[in-house]
C-alpha positions in Angstrom: 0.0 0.0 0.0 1.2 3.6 -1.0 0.7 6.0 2.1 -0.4 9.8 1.0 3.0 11.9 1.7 0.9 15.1 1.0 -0.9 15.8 4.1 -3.6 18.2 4.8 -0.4 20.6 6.4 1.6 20.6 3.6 4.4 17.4 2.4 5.7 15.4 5.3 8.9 15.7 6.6 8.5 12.1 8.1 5.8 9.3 8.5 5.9 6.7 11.0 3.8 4.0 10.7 2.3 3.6 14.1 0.5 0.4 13.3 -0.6 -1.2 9.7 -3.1 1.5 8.7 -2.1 4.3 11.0 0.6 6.5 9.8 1.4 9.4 11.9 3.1 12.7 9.7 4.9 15.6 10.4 5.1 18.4 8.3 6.9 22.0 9.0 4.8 23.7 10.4 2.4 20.7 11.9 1.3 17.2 11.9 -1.2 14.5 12.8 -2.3 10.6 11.6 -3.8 9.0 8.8 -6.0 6.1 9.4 -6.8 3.8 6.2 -9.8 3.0 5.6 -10.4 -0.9 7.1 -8.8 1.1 10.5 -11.9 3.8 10.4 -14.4 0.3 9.5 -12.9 -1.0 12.8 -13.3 1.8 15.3 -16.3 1.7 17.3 -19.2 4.1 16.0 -19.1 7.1 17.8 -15.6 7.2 17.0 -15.9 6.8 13.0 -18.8 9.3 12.7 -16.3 11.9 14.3 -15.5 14.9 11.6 -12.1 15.8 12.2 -11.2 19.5 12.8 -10.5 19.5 8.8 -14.5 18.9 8.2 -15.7 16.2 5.9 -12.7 14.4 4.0 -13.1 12.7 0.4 -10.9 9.8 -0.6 -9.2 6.7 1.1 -8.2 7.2 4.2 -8.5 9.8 6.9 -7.0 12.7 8.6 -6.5 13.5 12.4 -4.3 16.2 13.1 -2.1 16.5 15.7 -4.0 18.9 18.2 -7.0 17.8 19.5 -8.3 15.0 16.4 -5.2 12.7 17.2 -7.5 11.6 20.7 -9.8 10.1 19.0 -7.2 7.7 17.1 -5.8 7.3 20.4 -9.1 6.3 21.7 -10.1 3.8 18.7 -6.4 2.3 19.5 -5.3 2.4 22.9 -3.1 -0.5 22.0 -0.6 1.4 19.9 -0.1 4.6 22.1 1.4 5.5 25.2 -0.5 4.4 29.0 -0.2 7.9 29.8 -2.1 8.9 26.5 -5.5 7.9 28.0 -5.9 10.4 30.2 -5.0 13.1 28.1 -7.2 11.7 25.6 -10.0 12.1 27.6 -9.0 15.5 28.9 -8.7 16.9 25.0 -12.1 14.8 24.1 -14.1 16.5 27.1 -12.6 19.7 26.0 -12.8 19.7 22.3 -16.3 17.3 21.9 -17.9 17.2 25.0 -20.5 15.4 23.6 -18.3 12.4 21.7 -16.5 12.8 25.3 -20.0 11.4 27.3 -20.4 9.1 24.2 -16.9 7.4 24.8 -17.0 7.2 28.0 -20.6 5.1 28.4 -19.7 3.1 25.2 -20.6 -0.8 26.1 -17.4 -2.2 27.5 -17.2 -6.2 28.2 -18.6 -7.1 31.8 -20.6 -3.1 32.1 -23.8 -3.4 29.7 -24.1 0.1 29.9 -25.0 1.7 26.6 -24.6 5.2 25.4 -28.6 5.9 26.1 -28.1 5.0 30.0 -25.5 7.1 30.8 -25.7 10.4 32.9 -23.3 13.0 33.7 -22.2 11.4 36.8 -21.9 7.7 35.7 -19.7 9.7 32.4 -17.7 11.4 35.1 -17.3 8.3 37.3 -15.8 6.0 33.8 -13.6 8.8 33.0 -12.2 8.4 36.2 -12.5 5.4 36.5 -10.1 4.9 33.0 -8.0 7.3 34.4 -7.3 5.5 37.3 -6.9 2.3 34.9 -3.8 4.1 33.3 -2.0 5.5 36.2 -2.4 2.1 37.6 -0.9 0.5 34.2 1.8 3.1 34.1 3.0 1.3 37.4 6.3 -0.4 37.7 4.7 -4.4 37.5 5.7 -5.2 41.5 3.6 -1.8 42.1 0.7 -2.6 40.2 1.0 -5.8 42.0 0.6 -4.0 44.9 -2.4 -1.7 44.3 -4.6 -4.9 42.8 -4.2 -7.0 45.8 -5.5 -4.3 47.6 -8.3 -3.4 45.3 -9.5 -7.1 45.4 -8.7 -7.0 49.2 -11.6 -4.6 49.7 -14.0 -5.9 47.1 -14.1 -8.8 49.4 -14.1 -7.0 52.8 -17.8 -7.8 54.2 -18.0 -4.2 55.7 -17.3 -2.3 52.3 -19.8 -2.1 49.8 -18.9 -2.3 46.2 -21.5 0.1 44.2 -21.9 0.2 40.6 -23.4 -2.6 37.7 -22.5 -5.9 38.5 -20.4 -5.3 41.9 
């Protein structure tokens, strides 16, 4: 496959592919990623219906630049970025799209069941901090994040402290 070397910025200076389908450019004077188009047919809904800060975009492929638009390819593919990303992902989505922001954080994830209609300001704000929690706790040294599980587990099973929430 050819990747585009004339970005929406101007020519790249570099490209790096990130992933098979997710090439991430610089330019002079700025930057962002590409996402083919089987990577946009993979993301989850709310997340391909997103129009970049560039508007509506014709052609294979499309463009996130390097701003704000580069959290939702973070988003779509946590596996390929950073721990530490998430977070700021999150704090440039409830920033830049509020909206897509609420919608992220209700998506369905395995074990919840909660879907995008249920979700209310506070159960948004708890998953965002909730996921933000997640990564700090990733970005742990391993005997660390050892640590911080046993005690987690250690006080879901405590008989005087309630566990609240969907399926606790």
């Amino acid at each position: 496959m050819t990747h585009p070397v004339q970005t929406p910025w101007g020519p790249s200076q570099t490209a790096t592919e990130i992933a098979p389908g997710i090439i991430a450019y610089t330019t002079a004077s700025h930057g962002g990623y590409w996402l083919s188009p089987e990577r946009i047919a993979s993301m989850p809904k709310c997340l391909r219906d997103f129009v970049p800060f560039g508007g509506p975009q014709s052609g294979p492929g499309r463009w996130y630049e390097e701003d704000c638009d580069w959290a939702v390819v973070a988003l779509a593919f946590p596996q390929f970025f950073p721990a530490d990303a998430i977070p700021a992902t999150l704090k440039t989505l409830e920033r830049y799209k509020p909206e897509l922001y609420k919608q992220v954080v209700a998506m369905r994830s395995e074990g919840r069941g909660m879907s995008i209609a249920e979700c209310s300001d506070e159960s948004c704000e708890a998953e965002a901090k909730c996921l933000e929690l997640m990564a700090r706790i990733l970005r742990l040294p391993q005997h660390q994040r050892q640590a911080v599980m046993r005690i987690i587990e250690s006080m879901a099973s405590h008989p005087t402290i309630r566990m609240e929430g969907k399926g606790a």
